[in-house]
Backbone as CSV, one residue per row, in Angstrom:
resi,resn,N_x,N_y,N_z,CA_x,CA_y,CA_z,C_x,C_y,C_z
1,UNK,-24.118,65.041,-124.563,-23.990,64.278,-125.825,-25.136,63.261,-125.917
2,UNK,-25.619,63.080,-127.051,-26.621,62.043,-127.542,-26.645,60.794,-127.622
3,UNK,-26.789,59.703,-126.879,-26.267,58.521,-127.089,-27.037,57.749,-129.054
4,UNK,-25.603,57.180,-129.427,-25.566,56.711,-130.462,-26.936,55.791,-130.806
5,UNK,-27.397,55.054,-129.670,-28.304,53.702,-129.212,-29.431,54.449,-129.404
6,UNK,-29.411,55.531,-128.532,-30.824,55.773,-128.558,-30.928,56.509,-130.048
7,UNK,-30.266,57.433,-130.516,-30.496,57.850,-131.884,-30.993,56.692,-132.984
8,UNK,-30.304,55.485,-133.153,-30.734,54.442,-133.509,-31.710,54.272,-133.179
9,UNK,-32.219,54.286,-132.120,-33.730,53.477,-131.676,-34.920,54.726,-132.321
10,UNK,-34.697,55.979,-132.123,-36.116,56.860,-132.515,-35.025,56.653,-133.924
11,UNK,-34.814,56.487,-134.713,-35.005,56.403,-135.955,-35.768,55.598,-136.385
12,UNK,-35.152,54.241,-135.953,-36.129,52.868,-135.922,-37.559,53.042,-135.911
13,UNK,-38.179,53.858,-134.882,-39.052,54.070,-134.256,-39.915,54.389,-134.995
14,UNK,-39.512,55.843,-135.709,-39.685,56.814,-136.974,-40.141,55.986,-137.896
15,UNK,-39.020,54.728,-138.555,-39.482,53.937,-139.590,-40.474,53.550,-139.280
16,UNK,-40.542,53.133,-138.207,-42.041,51.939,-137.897,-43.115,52.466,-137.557
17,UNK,-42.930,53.725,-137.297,-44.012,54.626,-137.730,-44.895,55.269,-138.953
18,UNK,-43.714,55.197,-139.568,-44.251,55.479,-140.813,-44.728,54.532,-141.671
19,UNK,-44.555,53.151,-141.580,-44.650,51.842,-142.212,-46.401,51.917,-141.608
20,UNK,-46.075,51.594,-140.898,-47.830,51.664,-139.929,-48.879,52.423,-140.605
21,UNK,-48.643,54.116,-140.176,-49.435,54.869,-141.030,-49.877,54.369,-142.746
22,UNK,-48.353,53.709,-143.279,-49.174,53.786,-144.748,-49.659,52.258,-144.958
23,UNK,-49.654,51.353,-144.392,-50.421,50.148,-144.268,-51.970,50.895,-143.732
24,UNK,-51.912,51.042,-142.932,-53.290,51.322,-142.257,-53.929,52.122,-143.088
25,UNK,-53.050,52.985,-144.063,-53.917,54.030,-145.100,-54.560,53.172,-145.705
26,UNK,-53.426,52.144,-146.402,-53.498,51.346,-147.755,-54.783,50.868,-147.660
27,UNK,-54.703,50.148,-146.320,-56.433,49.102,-145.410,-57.084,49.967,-146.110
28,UNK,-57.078,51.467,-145.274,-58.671,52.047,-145.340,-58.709,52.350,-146.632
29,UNK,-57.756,52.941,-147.665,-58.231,53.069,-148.604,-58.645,51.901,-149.675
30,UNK,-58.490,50.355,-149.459,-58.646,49.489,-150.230,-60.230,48.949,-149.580
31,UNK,-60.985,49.127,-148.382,-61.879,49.428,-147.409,-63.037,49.779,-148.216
32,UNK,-61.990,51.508,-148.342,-62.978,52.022,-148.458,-64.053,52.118,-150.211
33,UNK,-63.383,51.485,-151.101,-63.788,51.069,-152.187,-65.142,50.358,-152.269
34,UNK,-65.607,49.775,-150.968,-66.140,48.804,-150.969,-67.610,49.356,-149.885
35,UNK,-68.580,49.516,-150.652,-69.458,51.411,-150.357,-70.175,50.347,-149.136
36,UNK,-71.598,50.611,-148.660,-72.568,50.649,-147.927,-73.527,49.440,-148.926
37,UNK,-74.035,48.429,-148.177,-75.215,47.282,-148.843,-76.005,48.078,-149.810
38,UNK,-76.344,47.231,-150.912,-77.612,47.333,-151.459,-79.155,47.792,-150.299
39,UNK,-78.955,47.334,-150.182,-80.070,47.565,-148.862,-79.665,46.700,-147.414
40,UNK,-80.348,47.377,-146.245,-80.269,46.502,-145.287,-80.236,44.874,-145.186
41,UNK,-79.796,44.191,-144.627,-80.159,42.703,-144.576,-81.544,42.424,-143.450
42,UNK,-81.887,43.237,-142.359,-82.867,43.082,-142.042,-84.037,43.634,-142.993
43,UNK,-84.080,43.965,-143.906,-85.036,44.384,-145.038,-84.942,43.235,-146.049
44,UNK,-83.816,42.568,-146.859,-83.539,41.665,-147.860,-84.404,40.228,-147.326
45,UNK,-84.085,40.015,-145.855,-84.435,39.056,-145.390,-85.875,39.060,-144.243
46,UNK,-86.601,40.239,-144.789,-87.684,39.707,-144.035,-88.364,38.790,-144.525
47,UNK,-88.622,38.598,-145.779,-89.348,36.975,-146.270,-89.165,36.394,-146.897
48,UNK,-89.417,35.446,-147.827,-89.096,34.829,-149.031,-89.078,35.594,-149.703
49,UNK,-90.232,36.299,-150.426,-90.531,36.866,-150.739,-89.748,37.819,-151.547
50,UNK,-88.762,38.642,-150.224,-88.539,40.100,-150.582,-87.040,39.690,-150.288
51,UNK,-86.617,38.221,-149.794,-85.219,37.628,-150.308,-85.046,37.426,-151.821
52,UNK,-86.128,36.460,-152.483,-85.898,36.458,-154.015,-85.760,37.221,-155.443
53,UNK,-86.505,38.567,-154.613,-86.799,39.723,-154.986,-85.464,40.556,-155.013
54,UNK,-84.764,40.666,-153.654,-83.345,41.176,-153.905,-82.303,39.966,-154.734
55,UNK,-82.407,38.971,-154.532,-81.422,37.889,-155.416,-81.838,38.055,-156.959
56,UNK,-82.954,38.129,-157.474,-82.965,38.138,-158.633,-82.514,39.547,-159.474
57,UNK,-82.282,40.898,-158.829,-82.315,42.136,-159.291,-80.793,42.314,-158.724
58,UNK,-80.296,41.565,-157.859,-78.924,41.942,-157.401,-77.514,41.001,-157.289
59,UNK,-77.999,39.665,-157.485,-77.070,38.863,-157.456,-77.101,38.016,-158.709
60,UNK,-76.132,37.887,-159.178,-75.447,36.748,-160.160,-74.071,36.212,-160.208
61,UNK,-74.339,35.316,-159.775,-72.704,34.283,-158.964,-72.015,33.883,-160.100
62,UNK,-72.648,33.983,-161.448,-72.191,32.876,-162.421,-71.072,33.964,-162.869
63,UNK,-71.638,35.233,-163.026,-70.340,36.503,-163.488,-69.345,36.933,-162.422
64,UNK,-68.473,37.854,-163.100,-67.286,37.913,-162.067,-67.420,39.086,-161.115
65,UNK,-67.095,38.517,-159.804,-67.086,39.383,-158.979,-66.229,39.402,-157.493
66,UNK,-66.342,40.411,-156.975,-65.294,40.298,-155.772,-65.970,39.512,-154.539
67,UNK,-65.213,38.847,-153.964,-65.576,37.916,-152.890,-64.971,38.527,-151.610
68,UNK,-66.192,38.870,-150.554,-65.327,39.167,-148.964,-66.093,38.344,-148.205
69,UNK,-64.945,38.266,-147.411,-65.681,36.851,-146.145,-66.156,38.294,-144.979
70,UNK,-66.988,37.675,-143.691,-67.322,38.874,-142.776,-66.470,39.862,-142.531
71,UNK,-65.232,39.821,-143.018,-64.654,40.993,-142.130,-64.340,41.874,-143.311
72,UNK,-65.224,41.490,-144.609,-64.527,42.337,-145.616,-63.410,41.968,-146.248
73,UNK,-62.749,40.867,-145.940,-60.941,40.817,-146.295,-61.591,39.786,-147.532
74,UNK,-60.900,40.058,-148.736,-61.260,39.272,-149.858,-60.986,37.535,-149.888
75,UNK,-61.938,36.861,-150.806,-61.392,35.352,-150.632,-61.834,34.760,-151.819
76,UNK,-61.332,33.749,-151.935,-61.925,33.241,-153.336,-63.132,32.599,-153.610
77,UNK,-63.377,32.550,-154.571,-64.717,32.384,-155.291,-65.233,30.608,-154.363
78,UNK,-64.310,30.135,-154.889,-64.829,28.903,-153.969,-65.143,28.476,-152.461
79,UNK,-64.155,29.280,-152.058,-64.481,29.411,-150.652,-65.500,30.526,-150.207
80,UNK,-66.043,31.269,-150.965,-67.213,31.969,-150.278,-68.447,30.803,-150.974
81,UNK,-68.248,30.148,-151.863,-69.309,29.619,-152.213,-69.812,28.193,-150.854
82,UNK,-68.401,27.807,-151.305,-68.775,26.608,-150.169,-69.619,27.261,-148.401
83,UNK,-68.961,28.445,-148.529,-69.767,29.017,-146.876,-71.236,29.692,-147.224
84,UNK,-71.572,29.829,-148.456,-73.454,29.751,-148.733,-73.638,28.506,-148.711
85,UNK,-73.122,27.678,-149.267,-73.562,26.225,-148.839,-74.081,25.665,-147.772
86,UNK,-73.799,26.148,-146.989,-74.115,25.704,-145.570,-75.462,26.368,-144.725
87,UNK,-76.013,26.929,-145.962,-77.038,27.612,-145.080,-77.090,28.502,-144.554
88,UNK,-75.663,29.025,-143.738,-75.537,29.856,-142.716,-75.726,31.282,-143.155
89,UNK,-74.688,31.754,-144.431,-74.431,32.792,-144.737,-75.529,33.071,-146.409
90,UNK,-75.186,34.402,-146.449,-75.644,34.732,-147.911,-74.842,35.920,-148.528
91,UNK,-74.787,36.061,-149.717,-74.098,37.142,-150.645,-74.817,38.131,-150.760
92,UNK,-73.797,39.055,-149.710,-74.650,40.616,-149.484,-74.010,41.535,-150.397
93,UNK,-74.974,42.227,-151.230,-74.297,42.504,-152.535,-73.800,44.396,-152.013
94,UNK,-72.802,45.066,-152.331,-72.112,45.841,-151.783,-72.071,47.023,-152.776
95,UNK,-72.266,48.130,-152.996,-72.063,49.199,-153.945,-70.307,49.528,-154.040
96,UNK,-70.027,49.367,-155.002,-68.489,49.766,-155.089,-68.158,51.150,-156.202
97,UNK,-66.826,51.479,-156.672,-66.914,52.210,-157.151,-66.702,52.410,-158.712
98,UNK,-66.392,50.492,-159.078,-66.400,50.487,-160.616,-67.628,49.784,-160.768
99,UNK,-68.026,49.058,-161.692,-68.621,47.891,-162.406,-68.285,46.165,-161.782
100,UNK,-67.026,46.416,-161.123,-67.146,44.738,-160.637,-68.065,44.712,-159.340
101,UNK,-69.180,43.538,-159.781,-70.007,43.420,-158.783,-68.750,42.823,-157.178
102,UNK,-69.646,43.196,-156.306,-68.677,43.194,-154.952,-69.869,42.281,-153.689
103,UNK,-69.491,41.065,-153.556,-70.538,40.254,-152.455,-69.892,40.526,-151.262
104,UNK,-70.631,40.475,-149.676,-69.822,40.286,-148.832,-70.485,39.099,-147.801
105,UNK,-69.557,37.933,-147.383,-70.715,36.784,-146.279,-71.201,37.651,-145.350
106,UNK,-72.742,37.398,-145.256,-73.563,38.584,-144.028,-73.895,37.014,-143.634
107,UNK,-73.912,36.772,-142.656,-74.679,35.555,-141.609,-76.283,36.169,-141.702
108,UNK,-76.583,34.275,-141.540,-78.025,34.358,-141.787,-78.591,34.227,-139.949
109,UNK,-79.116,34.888,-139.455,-79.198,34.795,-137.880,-80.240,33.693,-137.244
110,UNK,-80.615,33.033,-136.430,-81.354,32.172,-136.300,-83.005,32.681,-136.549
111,UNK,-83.396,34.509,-136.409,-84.782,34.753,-136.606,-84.974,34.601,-137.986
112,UNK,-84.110,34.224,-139.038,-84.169,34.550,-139.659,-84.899,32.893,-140.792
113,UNK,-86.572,32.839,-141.603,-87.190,32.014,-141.663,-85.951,30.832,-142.256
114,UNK,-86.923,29.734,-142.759,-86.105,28.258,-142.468,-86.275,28.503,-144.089
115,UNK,-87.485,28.569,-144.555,-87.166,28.921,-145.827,-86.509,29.733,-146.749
116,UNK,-85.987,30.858,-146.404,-84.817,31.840,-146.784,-83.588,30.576,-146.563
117,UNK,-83.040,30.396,-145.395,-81.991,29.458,-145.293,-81.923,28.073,-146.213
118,UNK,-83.221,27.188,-146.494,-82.974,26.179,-147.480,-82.938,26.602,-148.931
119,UNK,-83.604,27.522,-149.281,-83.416,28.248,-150.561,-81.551,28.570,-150.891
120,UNK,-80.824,29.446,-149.460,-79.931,30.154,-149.716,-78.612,28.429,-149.894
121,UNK,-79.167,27.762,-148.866,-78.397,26.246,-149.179,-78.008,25.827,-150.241
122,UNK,-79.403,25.940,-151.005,-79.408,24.465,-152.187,-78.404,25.757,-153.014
123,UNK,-78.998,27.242,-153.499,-78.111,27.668,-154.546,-76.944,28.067,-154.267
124,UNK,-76.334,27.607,-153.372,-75.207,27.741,-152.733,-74.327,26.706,-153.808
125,UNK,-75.129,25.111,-153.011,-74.630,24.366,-153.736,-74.463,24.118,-155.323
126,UNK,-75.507,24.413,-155.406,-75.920,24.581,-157.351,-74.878,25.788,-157.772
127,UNK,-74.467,26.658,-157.054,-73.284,27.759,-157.689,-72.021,27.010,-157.381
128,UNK,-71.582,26.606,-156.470,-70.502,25.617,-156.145,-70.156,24.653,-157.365
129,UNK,-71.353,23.779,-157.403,-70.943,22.595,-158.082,-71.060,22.876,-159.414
130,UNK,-71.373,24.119,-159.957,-71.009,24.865,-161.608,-69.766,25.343,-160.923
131,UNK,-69.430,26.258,-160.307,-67.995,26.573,-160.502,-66.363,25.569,-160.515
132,UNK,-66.844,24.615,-159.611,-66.090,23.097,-160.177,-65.951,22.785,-161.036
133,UNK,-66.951,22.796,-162.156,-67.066,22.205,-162.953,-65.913,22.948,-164.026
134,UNK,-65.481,24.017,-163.752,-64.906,24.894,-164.988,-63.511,24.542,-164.111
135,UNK,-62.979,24.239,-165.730,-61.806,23.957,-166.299,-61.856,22.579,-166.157
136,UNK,-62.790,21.346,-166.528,-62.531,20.363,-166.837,-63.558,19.827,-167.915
137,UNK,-63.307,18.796,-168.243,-63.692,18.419,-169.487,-64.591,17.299,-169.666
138,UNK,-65.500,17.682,-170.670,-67.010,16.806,-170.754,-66.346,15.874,-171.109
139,UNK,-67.138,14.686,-170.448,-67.251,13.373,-170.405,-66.789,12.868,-172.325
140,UNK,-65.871,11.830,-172.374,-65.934,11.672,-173.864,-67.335,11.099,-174.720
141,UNK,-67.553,11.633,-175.625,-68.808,11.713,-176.276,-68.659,11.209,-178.013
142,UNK,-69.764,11.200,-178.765,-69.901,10.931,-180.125,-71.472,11.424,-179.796
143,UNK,-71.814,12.588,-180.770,-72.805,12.984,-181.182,-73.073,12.911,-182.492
144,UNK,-74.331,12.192,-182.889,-74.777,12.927,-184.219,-76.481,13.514,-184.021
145,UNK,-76.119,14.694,-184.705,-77.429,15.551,-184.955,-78.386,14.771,-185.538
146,UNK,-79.544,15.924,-185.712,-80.633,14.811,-186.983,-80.459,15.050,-188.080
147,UNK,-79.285,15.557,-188.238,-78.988,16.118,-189.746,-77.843,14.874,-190.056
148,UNK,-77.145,14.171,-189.830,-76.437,13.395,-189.493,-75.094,13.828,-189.433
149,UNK,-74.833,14.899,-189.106,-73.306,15.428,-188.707,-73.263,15.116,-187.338
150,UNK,-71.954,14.359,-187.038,-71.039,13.841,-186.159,-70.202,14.693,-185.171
151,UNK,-70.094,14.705,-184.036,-69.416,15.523,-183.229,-68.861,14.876,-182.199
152,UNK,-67.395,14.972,-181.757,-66.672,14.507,-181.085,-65.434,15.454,-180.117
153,UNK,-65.382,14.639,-178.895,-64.525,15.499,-178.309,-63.198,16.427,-179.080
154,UNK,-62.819,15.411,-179.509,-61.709,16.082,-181.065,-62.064,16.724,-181.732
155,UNK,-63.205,16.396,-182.688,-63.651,17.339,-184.017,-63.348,18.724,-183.210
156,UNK,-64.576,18.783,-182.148,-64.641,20.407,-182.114,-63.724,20.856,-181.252
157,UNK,-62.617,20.356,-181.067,-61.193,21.671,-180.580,-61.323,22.051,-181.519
158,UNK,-61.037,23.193,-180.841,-60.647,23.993,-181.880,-61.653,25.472,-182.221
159,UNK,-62.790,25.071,-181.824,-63.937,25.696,-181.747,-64.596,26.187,-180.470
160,UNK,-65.741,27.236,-180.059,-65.891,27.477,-178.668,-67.233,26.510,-179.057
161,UNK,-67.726,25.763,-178.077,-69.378,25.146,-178.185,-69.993,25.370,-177.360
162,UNK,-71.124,25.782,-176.935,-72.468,26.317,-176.866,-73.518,25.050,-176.487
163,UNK,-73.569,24.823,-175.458,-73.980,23.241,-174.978,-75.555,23.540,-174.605
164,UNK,-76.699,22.971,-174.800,-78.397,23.320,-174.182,-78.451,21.681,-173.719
165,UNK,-78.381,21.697,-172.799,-79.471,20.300,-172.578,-80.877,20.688,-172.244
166,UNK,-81.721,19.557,-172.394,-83.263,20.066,-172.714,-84.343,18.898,-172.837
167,UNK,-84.970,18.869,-172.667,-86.162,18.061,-172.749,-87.950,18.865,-173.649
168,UNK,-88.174,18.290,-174.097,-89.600,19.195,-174.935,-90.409,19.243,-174.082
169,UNK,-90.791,18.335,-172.819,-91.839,18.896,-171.948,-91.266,19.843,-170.727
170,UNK,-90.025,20.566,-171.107,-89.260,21.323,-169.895,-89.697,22.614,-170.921
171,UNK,-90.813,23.085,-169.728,-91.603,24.697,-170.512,-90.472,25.805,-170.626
172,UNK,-89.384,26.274,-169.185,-88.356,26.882,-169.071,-87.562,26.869,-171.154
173,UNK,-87.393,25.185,-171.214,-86.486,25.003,-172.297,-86.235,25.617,-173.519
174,UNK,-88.485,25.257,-173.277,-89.305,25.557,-174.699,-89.111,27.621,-175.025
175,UNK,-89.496,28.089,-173.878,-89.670,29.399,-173.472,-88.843,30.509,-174.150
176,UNK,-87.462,29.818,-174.021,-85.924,30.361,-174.492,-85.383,30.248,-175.381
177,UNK,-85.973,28.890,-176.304,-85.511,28.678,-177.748,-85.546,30.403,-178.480
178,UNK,-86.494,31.550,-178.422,-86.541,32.370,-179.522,-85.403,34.016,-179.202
179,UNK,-85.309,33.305,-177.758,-83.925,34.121,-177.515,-82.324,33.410,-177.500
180,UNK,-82.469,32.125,-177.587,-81.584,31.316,-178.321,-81.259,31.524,-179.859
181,UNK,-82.385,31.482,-180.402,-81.870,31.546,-181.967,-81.267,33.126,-182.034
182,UNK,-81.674,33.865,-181.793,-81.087,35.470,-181.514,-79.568,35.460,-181.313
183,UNK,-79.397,34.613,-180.206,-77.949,34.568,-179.461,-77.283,33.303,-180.864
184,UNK,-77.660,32.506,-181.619,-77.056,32.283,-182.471,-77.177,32.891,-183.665
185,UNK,-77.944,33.456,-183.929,-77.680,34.582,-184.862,-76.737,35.772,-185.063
186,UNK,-76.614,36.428,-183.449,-75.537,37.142,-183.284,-74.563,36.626,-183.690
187,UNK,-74.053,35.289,-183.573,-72.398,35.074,-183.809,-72.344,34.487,-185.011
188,UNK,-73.554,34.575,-186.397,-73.075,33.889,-187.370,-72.361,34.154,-187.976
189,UNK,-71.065,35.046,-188.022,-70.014,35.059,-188.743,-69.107,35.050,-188.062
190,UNK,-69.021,33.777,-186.762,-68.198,33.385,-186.604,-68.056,31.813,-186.204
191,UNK,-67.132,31.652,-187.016,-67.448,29.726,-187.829,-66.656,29.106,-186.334
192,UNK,-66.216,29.834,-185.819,-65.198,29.261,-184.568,-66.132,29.182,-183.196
193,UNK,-67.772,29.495,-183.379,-68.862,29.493,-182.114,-69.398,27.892,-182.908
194,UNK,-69.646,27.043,-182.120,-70.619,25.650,-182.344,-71.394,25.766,-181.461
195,UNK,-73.086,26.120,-182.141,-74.243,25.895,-180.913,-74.970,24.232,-180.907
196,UNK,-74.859,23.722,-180.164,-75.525,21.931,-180.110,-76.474,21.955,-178.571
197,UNK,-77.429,20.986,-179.002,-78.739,21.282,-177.662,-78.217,19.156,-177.804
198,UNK,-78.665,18.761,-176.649,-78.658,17.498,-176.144,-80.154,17.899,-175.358
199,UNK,-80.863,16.380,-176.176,-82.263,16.473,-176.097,-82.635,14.544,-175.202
200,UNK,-83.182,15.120,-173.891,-83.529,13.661,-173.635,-84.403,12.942,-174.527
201,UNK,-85.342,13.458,-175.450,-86.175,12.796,-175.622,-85.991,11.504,-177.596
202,UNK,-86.770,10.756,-177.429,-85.799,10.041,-178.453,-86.214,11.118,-180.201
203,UNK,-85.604,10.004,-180.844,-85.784,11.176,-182.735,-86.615,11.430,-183.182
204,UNK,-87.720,10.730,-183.301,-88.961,10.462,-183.664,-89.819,12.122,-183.200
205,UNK,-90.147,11.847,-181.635,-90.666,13.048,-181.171,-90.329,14.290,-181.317
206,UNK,-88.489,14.219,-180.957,-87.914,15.778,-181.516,-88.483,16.313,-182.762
207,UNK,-88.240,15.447,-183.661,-88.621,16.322,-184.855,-89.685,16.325,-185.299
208,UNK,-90.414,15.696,-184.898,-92.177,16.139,-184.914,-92.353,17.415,-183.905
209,UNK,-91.767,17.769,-183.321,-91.323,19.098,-182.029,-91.058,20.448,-183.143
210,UNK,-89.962,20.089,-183.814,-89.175,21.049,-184.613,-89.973,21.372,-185.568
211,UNK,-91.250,20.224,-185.980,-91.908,21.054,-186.954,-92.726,22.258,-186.598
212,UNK,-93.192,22.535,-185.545,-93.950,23.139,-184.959,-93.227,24.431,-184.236
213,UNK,-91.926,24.043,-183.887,-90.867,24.801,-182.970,-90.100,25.411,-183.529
214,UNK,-89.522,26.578,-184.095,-88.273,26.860,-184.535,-86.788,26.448,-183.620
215,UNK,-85.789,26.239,-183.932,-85.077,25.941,-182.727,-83.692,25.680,-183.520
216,UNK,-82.599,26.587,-183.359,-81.676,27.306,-184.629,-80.586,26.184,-184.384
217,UNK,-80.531,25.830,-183.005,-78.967,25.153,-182.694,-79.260,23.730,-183.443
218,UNK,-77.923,22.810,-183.927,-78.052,21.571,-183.843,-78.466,20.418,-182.969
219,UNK,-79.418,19.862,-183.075,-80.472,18.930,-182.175,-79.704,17.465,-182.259
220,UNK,-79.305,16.757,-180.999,-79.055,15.615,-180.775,-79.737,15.026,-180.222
221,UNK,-80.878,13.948,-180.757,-81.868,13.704,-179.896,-81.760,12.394,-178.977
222,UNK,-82.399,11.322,-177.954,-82.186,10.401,-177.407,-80.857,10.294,-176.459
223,UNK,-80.774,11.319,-175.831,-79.359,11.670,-174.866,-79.429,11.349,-173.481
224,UNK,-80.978,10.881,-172.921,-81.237,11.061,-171.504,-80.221,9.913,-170.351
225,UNK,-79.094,9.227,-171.460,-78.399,8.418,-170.671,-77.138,9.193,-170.611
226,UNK,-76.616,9.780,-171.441,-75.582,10.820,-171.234,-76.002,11.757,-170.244
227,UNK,-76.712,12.601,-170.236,-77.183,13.769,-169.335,-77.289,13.408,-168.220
228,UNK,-78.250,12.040,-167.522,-78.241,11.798,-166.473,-77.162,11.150,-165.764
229,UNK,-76.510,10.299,-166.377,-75.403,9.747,-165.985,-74.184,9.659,-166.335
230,UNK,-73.447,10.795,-167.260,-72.671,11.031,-167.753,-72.366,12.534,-166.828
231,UNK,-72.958,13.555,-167.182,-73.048,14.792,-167.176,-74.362,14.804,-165.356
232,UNK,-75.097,14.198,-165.310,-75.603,13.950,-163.813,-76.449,15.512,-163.788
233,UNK,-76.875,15.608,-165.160,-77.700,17.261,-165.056,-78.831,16.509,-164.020
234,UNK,-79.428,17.870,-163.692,-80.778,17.543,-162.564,-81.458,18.661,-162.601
235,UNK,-81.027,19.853,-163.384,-81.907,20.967,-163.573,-81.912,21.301,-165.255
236,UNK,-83.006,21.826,-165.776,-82.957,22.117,-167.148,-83.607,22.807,-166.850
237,UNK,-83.434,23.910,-168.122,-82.219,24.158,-169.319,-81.287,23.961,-168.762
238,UNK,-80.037,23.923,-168.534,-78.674,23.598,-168.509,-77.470,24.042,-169.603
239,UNK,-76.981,24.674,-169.328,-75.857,26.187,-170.710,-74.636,25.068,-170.429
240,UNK,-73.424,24.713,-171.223,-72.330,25.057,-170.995,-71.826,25.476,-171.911
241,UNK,-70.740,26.944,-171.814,-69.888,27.431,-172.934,-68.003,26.452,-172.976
242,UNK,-67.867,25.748,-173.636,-66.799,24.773,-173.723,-65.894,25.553,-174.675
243,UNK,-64.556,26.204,-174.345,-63.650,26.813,-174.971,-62.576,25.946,-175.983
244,UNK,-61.818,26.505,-176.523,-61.186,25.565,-177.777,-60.608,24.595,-177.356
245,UNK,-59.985,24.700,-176.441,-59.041,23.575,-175.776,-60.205,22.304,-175.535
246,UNK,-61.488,22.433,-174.822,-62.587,21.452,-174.809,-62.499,21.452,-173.417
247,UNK,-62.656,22.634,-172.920,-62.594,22.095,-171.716,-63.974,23.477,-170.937
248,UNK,-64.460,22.973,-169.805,-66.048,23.334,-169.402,-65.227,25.070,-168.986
249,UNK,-65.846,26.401,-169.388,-65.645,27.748,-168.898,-66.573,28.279,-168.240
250,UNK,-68.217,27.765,-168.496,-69.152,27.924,-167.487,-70.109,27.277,-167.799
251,UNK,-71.206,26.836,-166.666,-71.977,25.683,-166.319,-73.403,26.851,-165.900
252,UNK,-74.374,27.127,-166.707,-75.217,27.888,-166.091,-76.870,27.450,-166.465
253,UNK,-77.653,27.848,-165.685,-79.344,27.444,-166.409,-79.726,28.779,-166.311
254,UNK,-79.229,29.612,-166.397,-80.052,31.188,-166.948,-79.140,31.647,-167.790
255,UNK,-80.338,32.055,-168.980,-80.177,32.693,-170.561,-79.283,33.754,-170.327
256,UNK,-79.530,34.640,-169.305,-78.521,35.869,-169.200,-77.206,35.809,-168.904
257,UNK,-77.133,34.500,-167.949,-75.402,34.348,-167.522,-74.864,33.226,-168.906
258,UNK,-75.614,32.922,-170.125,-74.684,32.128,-171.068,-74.238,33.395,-171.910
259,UNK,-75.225,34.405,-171.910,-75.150,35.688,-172.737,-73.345,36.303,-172.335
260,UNK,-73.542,36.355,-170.681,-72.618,37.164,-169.968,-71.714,36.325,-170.793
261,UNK,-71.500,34.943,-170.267,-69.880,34.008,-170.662,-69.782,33.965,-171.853
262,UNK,-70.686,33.719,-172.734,-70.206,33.791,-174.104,-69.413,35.197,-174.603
263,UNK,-70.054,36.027,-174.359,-69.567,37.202,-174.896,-68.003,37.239,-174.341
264,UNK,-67.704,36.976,-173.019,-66.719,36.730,-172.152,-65.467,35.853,-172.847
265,UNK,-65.666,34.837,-173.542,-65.135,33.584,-173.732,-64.698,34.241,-175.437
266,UNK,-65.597,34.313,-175.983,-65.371,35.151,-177.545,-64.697,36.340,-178.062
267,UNK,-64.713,37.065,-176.622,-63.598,38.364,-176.660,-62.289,37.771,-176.232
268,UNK,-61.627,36.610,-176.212,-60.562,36.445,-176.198,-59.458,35.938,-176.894
């Protein structure tokens, strides 16, 4: 005869066998989604050079994408950012099998130059301290244009706004105005997009600027005490897309990632 105990136990056994197998599937098949590097990292990182070269053609932090720490196991956006921060690591960009871009932390090794590592630092931090920034809300303000329309944290709930800070001797600024007016052109029939540029420089000069400049958004000129010490910008151009509620959805200085969020922010 069969003891009762042990029948119990290889059943048990059975279960926990089978539990195992389909976890361990689940792993590899959630794994395996997640293909072979863009290229080697001893290739990405042999120089400056041919680091900036893969960052500019393969990475963009500001759009959405999947986050894995070294072992592959996913993590959030902030916490992989804060670990580029440090120098140590970088966003090794991963072939997957849809459209969501896929990073994974690859450690930066000690052969690896000092300049790759302070580069990978600072935009560590500069992606960090934009992704903070979303979901809270610009500093309270009163703008008027040179047209003399008024803008206030209140007025524009309600509306998505389209933020440029800028300066006229910032060439980057100047460069982008004619793919700016484009990107406000696209949305003119919709009264619910507000495009406004915050201009350090005082009224006088702006619009002796504008005669010469086309430049589509509404111009607030003499701002360089807001920006610097309000808002604490330190790089220009400077994007933010501010959703109806008034509150910051993304913080970016490249034309392509305000393109990405706007479109992002407007489809909803």
């Amino acid at each position: 005869m069969i003891d009762n105990q042990y029948v119990t136990t290889m059943k048990w056994s059975l279960v926990f066998g089978i539990v195992l197998v389909s976890l361990l599937t689940i792993s590899c098949s959630q794994n395996k989604r997640y293909g072979n590097p863009v290229a080697e990292p001893a290739i990405l990182l042999k120089d400056i050079t041919s680091f900036l070269a893969y960052r500019e053609k393969n990475v963009k932090l500001s759009d959405d994408y999947q986050a894995l720490d070294t072992l592959a196991n996913p993590m959030t956006q902030e916490s992989f950012l804060k670990s580029i921060s440090t120098g140590r690591y970088f966003p090794l960009r991963l072939k997957s099998d849809d459209s969501t871009a896929v990073y994974q932390l690859s450690k930066l090794e000690d052969a690896v130059s000092q300049d790759i590592k302070t580069t990978v630092k600072y935009w560590g931090l500069e992606e960090l301290e934009h992704f903070q920034k979303e979901g809270t809300a610009l500093p309270a303000y009163q703008f008027t244009d040179l047209e003399g329309n008024v803008y206030t944290n209140q007025s524009t709930k309600g509306k998505i706004v389209v933020l440029k800070c800028w300066f006229i001797a910032c060439l980057p600024c100047v460069q982008e105005m004619p793919a700016l007016n484009e990107l406000k052109s696209h949305y003119k029939n919709r009264p619910d997009v507000l495009f406004l540029s915050l201009c350090l420089d005082p009224r006088q000069k702006v619009a002796a600027f504008l005669k010469k400049k086309q430049f589509d958004y509404a111009v607030i000129p003499d701002q360089e005490s807001y920006l610097t010490d309000q808002l604490q910008i330190n790089a220009y151009p400077t994007h933010f897309v501010i959703n109806k509620q008034g509150l910051i959805t993304k913080k970016v200085t490249d034309y392509h990632a305000l393109v990405y969020a706007l479109k992002k922010e407007t489809a909803q």
